[in-house]
MMTF fields as JSON, N, C-alpha, C and O atoms, coordinates in Angstrom:
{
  "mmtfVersion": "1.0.0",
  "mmtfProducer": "UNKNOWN",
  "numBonds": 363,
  "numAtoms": 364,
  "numGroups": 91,
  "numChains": 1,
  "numModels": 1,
  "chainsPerModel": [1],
  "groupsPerChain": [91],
  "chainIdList": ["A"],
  "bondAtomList": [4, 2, 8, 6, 12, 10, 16, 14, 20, 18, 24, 22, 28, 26, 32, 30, 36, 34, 40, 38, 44, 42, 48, 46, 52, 50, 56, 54, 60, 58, 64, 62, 68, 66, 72, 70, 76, 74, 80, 78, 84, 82, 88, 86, 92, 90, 96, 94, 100, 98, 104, 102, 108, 106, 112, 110, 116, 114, 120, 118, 124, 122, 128, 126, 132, 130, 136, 134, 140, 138, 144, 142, 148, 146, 152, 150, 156, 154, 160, 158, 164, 162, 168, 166, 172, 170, 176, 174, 180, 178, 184, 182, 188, 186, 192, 190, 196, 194, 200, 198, 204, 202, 208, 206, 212, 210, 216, 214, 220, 218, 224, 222, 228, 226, 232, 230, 236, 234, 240, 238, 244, 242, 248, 246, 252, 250, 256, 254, 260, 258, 264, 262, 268, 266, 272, 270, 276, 274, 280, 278, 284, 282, 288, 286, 292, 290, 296, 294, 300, 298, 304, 302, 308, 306, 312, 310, 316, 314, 320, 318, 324, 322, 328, 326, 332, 330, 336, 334, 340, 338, 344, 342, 348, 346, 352, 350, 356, 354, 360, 358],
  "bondOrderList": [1, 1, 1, 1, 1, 1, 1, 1, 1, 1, 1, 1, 1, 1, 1, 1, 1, 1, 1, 1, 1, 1, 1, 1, 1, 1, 1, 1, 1, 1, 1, 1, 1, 1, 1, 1, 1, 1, 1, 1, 1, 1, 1, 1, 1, 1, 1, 1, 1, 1, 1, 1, 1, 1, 1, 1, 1, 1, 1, 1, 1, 1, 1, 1, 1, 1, 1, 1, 1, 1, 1, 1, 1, 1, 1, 1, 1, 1, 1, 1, 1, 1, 1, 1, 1, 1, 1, 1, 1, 1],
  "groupList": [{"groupName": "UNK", "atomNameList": ["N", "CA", "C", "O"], "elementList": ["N", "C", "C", "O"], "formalChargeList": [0, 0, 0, 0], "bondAtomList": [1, 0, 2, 1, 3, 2], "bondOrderList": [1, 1, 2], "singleLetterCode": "X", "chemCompType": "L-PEPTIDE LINKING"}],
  "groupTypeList": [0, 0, 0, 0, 0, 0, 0, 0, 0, 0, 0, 0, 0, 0, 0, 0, 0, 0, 0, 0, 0, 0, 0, 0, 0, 0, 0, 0, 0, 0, 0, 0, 0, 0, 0, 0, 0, 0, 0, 0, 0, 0, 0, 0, 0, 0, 0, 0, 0, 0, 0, 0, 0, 0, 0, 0, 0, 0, 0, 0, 0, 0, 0, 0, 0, 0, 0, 0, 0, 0, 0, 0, 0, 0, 0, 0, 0, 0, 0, 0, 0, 0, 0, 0, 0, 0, 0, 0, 0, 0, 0],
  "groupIdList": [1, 2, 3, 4, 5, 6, 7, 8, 9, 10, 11, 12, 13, 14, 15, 16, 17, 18, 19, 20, 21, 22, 23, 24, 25, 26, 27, 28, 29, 30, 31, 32, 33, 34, 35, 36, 37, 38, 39, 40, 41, 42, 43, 44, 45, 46, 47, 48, 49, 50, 51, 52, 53, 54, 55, 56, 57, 58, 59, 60, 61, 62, 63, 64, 65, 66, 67, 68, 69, 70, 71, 72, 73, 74, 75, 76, 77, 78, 79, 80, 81, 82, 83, 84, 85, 86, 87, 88, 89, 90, 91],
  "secStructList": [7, 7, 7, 7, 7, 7, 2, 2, 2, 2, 2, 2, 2, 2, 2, 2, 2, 2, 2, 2, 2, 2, 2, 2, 2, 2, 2, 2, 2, 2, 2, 2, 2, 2, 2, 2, 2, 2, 2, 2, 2, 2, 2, 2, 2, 7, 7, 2, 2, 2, 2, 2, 2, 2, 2, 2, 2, 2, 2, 2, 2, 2, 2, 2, 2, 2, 6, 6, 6, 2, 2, 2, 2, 2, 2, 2, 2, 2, 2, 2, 2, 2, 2, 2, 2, 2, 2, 2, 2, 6, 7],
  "xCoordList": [244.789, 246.176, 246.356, 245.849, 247.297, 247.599, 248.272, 248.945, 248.252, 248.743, 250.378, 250.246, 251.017, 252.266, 252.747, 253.021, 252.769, 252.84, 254.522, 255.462, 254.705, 255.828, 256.214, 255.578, 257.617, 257.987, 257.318, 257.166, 256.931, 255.962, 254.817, 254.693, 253.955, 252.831, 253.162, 252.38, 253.846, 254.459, 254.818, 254.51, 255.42, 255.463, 254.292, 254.182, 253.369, 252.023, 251.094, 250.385, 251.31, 250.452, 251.284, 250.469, 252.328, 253.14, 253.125, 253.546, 252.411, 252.681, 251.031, 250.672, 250.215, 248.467, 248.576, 247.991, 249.219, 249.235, 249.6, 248.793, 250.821, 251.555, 250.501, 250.419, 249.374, 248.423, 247.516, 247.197, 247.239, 245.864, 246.603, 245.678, 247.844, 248.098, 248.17, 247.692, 248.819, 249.01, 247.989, 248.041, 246.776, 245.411, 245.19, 245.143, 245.123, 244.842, 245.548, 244.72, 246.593, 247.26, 246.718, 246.164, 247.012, 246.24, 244.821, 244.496, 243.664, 242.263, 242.251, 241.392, 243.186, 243.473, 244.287, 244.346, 245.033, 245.422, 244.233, 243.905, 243.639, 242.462, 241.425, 240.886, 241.088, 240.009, 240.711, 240.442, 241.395, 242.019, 241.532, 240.663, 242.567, 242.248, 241.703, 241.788, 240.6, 239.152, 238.76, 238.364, 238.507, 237.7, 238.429, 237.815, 239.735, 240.297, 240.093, 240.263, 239.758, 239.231, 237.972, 237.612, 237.037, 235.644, 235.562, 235.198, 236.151, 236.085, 236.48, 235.597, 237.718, 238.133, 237.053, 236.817, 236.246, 235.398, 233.999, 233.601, 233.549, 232.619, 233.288, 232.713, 233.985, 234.826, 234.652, 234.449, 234.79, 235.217, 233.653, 233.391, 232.62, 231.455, 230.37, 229.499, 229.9, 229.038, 229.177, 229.985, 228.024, 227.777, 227.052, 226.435, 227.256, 226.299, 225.823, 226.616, 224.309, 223.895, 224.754, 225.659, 224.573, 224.821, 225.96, 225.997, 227.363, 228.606, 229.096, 230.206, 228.09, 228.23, 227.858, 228.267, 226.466, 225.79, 226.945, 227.261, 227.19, 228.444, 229.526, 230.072, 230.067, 231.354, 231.12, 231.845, 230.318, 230.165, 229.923, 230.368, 229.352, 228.874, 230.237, 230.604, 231.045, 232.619, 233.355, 234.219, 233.38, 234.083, 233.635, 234.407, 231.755, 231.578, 232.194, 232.951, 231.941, 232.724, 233.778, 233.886, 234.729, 236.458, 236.834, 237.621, 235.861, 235.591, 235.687, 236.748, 234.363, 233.78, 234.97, 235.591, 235.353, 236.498, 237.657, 238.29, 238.134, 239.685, 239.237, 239.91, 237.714, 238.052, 237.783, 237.467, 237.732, 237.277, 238.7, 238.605, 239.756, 240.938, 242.201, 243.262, 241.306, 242.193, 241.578, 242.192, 240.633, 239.95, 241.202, 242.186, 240.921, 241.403, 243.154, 243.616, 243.782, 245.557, 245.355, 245.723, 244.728, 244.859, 244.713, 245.683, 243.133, 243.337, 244.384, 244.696, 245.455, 246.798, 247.645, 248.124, 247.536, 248.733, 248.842, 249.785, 247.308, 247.022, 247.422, 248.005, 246.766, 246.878, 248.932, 249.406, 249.765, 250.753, 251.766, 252.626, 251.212, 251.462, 251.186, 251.908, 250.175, 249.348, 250.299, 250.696, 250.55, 251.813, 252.82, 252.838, 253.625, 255.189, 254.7, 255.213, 254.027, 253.783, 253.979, 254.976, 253.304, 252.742, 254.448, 255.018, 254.864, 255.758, 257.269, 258.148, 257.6, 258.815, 258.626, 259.597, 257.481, 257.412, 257.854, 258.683, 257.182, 257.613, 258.851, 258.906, 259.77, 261.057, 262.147, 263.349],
  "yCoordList": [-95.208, -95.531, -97.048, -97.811, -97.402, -99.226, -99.565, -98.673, -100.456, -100.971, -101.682, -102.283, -101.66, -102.389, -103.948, -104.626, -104.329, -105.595, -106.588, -106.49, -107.384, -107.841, -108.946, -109.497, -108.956, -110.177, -111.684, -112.302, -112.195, -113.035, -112.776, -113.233, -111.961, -111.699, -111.578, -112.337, -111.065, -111.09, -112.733, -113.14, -113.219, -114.464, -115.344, -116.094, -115.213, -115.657, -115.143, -115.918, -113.37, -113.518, -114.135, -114.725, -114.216, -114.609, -116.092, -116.618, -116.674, -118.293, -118.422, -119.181, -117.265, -117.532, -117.428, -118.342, -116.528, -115.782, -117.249, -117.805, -117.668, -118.942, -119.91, -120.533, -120.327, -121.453, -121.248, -122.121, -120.064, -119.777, -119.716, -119.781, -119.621, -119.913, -121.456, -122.023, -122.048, -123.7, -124.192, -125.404, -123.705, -124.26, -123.681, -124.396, -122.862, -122.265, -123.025, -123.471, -123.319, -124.307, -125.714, -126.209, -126.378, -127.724, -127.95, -128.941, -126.915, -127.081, -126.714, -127.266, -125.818, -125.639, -126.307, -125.937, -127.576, -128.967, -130.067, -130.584, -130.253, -130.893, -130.746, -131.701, -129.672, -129.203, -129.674, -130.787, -128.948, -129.094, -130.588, -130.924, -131.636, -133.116, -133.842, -134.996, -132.884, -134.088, -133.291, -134.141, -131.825, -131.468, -131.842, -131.678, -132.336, -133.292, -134.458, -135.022, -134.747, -136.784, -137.058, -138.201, -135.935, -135.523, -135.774, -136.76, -134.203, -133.923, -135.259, -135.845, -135.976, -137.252, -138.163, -138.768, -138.478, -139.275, -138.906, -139.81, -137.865, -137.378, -137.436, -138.041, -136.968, -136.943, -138.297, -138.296, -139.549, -140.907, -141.779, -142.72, -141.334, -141.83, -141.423, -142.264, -139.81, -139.506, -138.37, -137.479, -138.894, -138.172, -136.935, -136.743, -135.96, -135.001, -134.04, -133.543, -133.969, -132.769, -133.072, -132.274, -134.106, -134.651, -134.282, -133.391, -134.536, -133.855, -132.634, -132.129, -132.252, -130.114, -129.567, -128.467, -130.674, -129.591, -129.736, -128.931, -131.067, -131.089, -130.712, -130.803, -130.418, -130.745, -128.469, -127.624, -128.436, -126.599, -126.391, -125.391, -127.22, -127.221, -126.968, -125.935, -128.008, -127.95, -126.988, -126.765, -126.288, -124.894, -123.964, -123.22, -123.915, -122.752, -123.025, -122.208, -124.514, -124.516, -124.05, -122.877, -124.66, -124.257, -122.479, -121.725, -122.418, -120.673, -120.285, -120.027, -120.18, -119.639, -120.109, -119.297, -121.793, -121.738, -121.218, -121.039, -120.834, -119.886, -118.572, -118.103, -118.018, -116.667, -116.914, -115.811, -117.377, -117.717, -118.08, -118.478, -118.111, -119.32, -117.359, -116.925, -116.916, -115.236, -114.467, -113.438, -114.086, -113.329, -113.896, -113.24, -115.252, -115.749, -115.012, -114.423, -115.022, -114.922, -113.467, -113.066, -112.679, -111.054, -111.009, -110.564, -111.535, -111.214, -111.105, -110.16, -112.769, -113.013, -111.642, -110.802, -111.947, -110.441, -109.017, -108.24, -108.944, -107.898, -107.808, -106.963, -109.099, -108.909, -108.964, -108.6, -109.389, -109.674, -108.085, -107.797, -107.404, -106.088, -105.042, -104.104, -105.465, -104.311, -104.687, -103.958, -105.863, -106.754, -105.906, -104.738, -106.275, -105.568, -104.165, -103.664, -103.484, -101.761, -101.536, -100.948, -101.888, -101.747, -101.905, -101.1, -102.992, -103.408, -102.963, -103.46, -102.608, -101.513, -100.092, -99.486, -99.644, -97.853, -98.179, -97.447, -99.363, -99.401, -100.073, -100.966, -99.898, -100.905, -99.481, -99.66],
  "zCoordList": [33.275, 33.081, 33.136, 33.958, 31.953, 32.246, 33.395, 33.911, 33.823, 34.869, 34.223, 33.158, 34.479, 34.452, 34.487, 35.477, 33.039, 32.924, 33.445, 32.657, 34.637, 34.78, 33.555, 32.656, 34.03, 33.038, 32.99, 31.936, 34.322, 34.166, 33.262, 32.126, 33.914, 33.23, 31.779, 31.205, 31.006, 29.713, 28.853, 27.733, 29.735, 29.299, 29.088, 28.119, 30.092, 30.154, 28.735, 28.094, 28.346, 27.514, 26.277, 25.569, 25.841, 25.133, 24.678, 23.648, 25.94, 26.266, 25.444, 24.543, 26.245, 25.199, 24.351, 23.769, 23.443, 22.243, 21.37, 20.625, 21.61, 20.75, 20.754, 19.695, 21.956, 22.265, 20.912, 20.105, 20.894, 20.076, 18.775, 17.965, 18.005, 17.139, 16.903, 15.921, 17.915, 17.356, 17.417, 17.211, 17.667, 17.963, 16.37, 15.369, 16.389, 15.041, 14.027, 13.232, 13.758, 12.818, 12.713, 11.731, 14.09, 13.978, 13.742, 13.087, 14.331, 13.51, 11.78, 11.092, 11.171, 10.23, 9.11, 7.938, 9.797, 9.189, 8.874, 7.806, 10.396, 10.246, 9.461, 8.901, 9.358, 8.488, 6.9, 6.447, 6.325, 5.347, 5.01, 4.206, 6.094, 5.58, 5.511, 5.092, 6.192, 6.387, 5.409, 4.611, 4.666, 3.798, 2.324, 1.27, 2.364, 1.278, 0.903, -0.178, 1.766, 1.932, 1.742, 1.46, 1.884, 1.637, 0.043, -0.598, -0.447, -2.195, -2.636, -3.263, -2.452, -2.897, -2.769, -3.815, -1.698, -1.498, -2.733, -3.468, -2.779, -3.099, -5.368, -6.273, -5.426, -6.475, -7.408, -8.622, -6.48, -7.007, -6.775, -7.525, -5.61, -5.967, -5.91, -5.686, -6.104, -6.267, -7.739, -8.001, -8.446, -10.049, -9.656, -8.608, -10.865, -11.568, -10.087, -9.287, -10.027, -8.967, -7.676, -7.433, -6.854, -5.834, -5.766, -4.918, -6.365, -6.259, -6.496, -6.328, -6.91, -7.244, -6.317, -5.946, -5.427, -4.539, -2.77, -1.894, -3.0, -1.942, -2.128, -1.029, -2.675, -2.959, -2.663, -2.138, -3.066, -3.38, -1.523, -0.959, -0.945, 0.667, 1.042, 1.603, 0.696, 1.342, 1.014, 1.862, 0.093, -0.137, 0.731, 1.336, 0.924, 1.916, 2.933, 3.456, 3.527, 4.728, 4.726, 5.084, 4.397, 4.145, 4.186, 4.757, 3.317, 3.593, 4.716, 5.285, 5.263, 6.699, 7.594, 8.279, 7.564, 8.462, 8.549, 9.589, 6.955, 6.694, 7.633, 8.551, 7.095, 7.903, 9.1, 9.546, 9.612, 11.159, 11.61, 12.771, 11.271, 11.643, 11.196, 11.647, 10.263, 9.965, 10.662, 10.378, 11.548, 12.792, 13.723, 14.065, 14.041, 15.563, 15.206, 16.184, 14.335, 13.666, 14.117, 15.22, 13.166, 13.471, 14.552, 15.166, 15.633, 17.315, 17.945, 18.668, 17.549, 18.44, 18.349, 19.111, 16.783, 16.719, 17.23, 17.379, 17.48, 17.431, 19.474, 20.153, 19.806, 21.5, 21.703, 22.779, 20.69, 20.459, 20.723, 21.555, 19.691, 19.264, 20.873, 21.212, 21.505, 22.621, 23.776, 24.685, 23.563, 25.095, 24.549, 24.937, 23.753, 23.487, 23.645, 24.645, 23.121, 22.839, 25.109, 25.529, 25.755, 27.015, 27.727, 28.463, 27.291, 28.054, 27.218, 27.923, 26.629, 26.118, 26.801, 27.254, 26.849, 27.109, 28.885, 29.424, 29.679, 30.896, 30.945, 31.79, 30.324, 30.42, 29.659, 29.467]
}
């Protein structure tokens, strides 16, 4: 049986839940503008193989980091969803 979440404790996970999103947004700005300033860089002075084979590096990255950045989003929500569900049925 769950244990009974108070209104503190609620706020607390509420207070994590929002952390790990704005964490999630701001590594997800960063990334973005450093992997923009990259292609630009790479774009304006490097030719032919050398800029296909990087420039293609930075997409995987960007990749791997979108889904890595949509794991951490679904977790919140999901720990988001299990707080309210817990704490309505005891209220």
């Amino acid at each position: 049986m769950l244990e009974k979440i108070t209104d503190y404790e609620y706020a607390q996970i509420e207070s994590a839940i929002n952390g790990i999103l704005g964490i999630r947004n701001n590594i997800s700005q960063y990334i973005l503008d450093s992997l923009f300033q990259s292609a630009e860089s790479f774009n304006k002075n490097w030719k032919g193989e050398a800029e296909t084979l990087f420039v293609g590096k930075l997409e995987l990255l960007y990749n791997a980091i979108s889904d890595t950045n949509t794991a951490a989003y679904n977790m919140a929500m999901s720990m988001s969803e299990q707080a309210s569900e817990i704490y309505k049925k005891q209220n």
